[in-house]
BAZA-677804 format. One line per 4 residues: number of its first residue (from 1); for each residue x, y, z of C-alpha. Coordinates in steps of 0.02 Angstrom, whole numbers, plus 50000, padded with zeros to 5 digits. Layout:
! residues N
NUM) X Y Z  ...
//
This chain:
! residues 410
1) 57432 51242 53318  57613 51253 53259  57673 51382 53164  57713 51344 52976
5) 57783 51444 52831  57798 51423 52640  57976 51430 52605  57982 51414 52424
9) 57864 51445 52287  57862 51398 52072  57754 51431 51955  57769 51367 51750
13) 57662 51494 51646  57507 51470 51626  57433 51425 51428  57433 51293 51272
17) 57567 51189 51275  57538 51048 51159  57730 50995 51174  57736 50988 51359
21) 57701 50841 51470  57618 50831 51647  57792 50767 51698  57887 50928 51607
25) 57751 51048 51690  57774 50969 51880  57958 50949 51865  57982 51162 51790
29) 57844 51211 51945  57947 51082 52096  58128 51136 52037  58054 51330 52051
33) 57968 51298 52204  58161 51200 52283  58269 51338 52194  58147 51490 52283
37) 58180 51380 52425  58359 51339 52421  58333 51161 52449  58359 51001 52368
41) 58233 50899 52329  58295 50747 52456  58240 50905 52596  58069 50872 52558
45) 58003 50727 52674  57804 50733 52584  57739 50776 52436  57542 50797 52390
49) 57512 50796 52224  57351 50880 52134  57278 50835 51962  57088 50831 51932
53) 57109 50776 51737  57252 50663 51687  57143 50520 51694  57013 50583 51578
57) 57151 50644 51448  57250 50530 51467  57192 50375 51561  57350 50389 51713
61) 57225 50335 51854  57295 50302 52033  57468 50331 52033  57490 50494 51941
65) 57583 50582 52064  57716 50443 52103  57736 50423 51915  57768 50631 51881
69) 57871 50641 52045  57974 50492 52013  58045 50537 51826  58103 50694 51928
73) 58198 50599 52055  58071 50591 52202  58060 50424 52289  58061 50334 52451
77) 57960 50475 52538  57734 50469 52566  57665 50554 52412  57475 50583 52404
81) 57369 50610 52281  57242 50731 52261  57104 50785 52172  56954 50908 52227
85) 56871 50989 52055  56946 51161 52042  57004 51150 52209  57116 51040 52206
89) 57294 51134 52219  57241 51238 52371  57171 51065 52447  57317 50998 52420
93) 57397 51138 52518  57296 51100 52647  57342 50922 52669  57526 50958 52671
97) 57482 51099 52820  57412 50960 52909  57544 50844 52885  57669 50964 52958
101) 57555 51012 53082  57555 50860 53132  57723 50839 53138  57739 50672 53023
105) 57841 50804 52909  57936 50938 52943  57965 51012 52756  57820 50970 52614
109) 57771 50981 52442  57604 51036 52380  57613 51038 52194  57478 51040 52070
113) 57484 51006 51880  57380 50982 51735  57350 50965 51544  57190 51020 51490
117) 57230 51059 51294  57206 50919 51168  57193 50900 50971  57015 50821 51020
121) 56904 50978 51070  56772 50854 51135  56892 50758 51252  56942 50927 51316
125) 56774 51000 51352  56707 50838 51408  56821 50838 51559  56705 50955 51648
129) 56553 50816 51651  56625 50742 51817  56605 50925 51927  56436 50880 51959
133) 56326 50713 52003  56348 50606 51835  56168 50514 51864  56071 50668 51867
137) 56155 50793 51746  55983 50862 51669  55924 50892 51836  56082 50971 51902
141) 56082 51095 51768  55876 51134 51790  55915 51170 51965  56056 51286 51934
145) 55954 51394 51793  55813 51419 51891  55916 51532 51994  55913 51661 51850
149) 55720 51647 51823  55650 51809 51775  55776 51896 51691  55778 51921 51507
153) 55901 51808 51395  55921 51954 51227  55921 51857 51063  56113 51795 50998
157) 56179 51807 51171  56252 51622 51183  56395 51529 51085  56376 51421 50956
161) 56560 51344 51013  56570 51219 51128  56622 51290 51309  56616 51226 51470
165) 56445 51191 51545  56505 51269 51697  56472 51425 51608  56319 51421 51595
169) 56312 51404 51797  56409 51556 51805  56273 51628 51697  56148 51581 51805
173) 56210 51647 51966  56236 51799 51877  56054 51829 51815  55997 51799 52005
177) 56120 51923 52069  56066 52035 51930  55867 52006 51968  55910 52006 52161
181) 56037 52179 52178  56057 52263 52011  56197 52182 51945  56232 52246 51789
185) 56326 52179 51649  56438 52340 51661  56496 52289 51815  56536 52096 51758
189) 56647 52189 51618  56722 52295 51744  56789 52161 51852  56855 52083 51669
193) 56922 52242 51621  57026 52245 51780  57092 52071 51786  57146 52083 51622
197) 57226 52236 51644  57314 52163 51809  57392 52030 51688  57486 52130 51572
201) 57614 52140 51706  57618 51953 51740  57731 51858 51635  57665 51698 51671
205) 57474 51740 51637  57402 51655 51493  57316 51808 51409  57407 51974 51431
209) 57311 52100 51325  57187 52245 51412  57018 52251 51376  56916 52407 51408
213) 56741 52390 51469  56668 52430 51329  56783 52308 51225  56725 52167 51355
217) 56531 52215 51321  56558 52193 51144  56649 52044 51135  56567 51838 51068
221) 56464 51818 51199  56467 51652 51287  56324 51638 51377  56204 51767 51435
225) 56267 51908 51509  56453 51819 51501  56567 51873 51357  56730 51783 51345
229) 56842 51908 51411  56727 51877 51558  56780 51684 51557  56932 51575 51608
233) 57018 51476 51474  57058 51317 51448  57241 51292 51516  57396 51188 51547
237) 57524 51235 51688  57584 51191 51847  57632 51277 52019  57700 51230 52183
241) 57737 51265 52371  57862 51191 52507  57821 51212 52666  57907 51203 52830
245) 57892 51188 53029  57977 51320 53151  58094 51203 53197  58151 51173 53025
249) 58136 51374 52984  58318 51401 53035  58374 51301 52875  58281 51412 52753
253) 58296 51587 52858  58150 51691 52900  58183 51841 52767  58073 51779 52638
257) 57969 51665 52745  57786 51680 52730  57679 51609 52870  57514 51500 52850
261) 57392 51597 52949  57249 51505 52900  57177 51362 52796  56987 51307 52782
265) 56919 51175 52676  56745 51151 52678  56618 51068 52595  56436 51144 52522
269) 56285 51118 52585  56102 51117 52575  56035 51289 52574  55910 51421 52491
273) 55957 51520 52355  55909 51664 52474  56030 51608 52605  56166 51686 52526
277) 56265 51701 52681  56257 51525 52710  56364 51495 52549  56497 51393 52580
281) 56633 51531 52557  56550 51631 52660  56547 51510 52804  56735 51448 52766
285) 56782 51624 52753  56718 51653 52929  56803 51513 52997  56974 51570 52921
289) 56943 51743 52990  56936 51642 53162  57080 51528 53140  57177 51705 53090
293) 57120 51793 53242  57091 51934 53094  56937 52023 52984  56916 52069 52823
297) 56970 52235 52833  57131 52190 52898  57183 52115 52710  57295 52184 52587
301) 57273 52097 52457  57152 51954 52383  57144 51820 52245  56968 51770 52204
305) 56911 51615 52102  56836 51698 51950  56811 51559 51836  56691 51684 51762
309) 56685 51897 51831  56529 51834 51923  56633 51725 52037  56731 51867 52105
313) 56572 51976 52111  56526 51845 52225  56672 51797 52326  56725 51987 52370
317) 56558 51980 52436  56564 51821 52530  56740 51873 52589  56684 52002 52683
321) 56743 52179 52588  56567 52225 52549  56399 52205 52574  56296 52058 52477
325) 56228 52158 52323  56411 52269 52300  56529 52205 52230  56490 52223 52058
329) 56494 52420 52115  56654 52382 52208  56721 52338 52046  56665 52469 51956
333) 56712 52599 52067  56898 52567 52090  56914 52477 52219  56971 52297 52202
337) 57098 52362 52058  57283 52396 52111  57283 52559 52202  57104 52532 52262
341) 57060 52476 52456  57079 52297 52407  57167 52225 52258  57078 52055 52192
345) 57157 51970 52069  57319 52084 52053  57401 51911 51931  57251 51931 51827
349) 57138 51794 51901  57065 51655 51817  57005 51749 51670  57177 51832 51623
353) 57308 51730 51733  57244 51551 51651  57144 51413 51740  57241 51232 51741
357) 57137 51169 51855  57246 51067 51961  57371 51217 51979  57249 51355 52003
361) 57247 51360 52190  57432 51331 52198  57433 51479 52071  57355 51579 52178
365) 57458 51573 52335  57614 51588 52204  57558 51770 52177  57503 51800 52373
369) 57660 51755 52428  57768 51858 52288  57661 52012 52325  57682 51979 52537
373) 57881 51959 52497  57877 52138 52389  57933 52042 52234  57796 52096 52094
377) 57857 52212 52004  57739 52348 51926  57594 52236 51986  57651 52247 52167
381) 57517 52291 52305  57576 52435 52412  57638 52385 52586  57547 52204 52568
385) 57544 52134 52750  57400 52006 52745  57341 51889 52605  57167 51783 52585
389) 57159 51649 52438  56977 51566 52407  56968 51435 52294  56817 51324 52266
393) 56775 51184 52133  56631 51067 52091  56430 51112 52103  56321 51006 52225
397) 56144 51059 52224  56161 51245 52219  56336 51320 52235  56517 51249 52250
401) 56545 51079 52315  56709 51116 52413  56796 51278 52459  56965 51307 52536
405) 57018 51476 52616  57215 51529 52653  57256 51675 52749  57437 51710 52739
409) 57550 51853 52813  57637 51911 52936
//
């Protein structure tokens, strides 16, 4: 396959921004991403666009990237939209790979955006009734809890607030990891702890306060054993790539460069609960590894889809840097914080960082490639050579509906 590189990268922060538009969030993350670059935006020959809730909030349907694009100045070139659940930025990464791949472009856009905050709490925390299959919700939701069967729910240990129900199938895969290996609430709050400790030094993270453990514990639960420091908010933002060819490389330089080593998306499938390393991470994680001609102990640094601290219990797992059963120890012993083996989540993650769901994979490989170019400051991962992104979004049956993988480096 041909070589290609992200030349350029922009990111807005991540938060509530009541008085900010999907078209003020795309333009702020596209002019970052052509600025990083040093291109114009005529250079860019395709642009995919990601959004998963405009139409809900706002009822844009169909067009939304041509309509966000355009009041920036971009017309006359293919723009796509996409939308994949919580997926969608990194798929939409993926899509503009291809298309240089494939040599219909030789310098894209992959840009994803979204406004999740609204006056009306029930139009915001509706949005998440369309991750799953909308004729069977009761039954979705029975299947997912009956993973955590047999452990204990304590009394006052869920919210009376509204949240996402997506929570509660966080909270589920949590009680089966704790009934299957161990897993102890300690160690959710320990991954917590550490993300949110990552994102004081981000200045684009939504929440930048440190938490100890014991602060997590004791914090309004959400739903048993999550507390919200354990949880990603609700968020607006946006965040973009370019990328290029080799033969269009010599425009932008190679300096700051970051090649595309990999990219997996992959869809769930039918599987036991027991068959945990059929999970679709696991198995697009494996085929990444391939594409990469690399293994997980050749990474320097992660970022992990932790929606809730369960999710990157599970995906360090699934990724490879520990046995199924440890990585709630992992966390708790040092070693995914910065300084450890292997950093996860050095921007903060979901939980910290923010989680605008269109944006969050394009978040994500916004803080891969500023820690592979050296450029993060106090949060910077020493001698970062090789970077892995998973991002997944959606629940079919149960576990993720899609999942993509990026391995980037040198």
């Amino acid at each position: 396959m041909d070589t290609v590189y992200i030349v350029g990268v922009g990111m807005t922060p991540f938060g509530k921004f009541l008085d900010k538009t999907i078209k003020d969030l795309t333009q702020a993350a596209v002019r970052g991403a052509c600025a990083d670059a040093g291109c114009a935006l005529s250079d860019v020959q395709a642009a995919f666009f990601g959004n998963s809730t405009q139409g809900h909030m706002e009822g844009q349907d169909m067009i939304r990237g041509e309509i966000a694009l355009r009041a920036m100045g971009m017309q006359g070139v293919p723009i796509v939209n996409v939308e994949n659940a919580c997926a969608t930025g990194s798929t939409a990464f993926n899509v503009a790979l291809q298309a240089v791949r494939a040599r219909s472009a030789d310098v894209a856009l992959a840009v994803g955006a979204e406004k999740m905050f609204s006056t009306d709490r029930q139009r915001t925390f509706s949005l998440f009734d369309g991750g799953w299959d909308v004729e069977t919700p009761a039954a979705n939701m029975a299947r997912v809890l009956a993973l955590g069967d047999g452990v204990a729910v304590p009394p006052d240990s869920q919210s009376a607030r509204p949240y996402s129900p997506f929570m509660d199938v966080y909270a589920a895969w949590a009680r089966f990891h704790m009934r299957k290996f161990g897993t102890t609430p300690a160690q959710l709050a320990a991954v917590a702890a550490k993300n949110h400790r990552h994102s004081v030094h981000n200045a684009l993270a939504q929440f930048r306060t440190a938490y100890t453990v014991a602060e997590v514990l004791a914090a309004p639960p959400i739903t048993y054993p999550l507390t919200l420091p354990m949880c990603a908010p609700i968020s607006d933002g946006a965040a973009a790539a370019i990328l290029c060819s080799e033969r269009a490389l010599a425009r932008f330089g190679r300096r700051r460069a970051v090649r595309v080593r990999a990219s997996v998306l992959q869809s769930g499938s039918d599987r036991s609960p027991d068959d945990i390393d059929r999970h679709v991470s696991c198995l697009a994680a494996r085929k990444a590894y391939e594409q990469a001609a690399l293994g997980p102990a050749d990474i320097s640094v992660a970022e992990v889809h932790d929606a809730t601290a369960m999710g990157e219990i599970m995906q360090v797992e699934h990724l490879g840097f520990c046995a199924f059963g440890d990585g709630g120890p992992l966390a708790a012993r040092g070693v995914t914080s910065l300084g450890g083996r292997i950093p996860v989540n050095p921007s903060g993650g979901l939980e910290s960082k923010g989680h605008p769901i269109g944006a969050t994979g394009l978040g994500q490989l916004f803080e891969l490639v500023t820690q592979l170019r050296g450029e993060a400051g106090a949060r910077q991962v020493e001698h970062a050579r090789l970077a892995i992104a998973e991002n997944g979004g959606g629940i079919v049956g149960i576990e993720e509906s899609i999942c993509c993988i990026t391995i980037l480096g040198s």
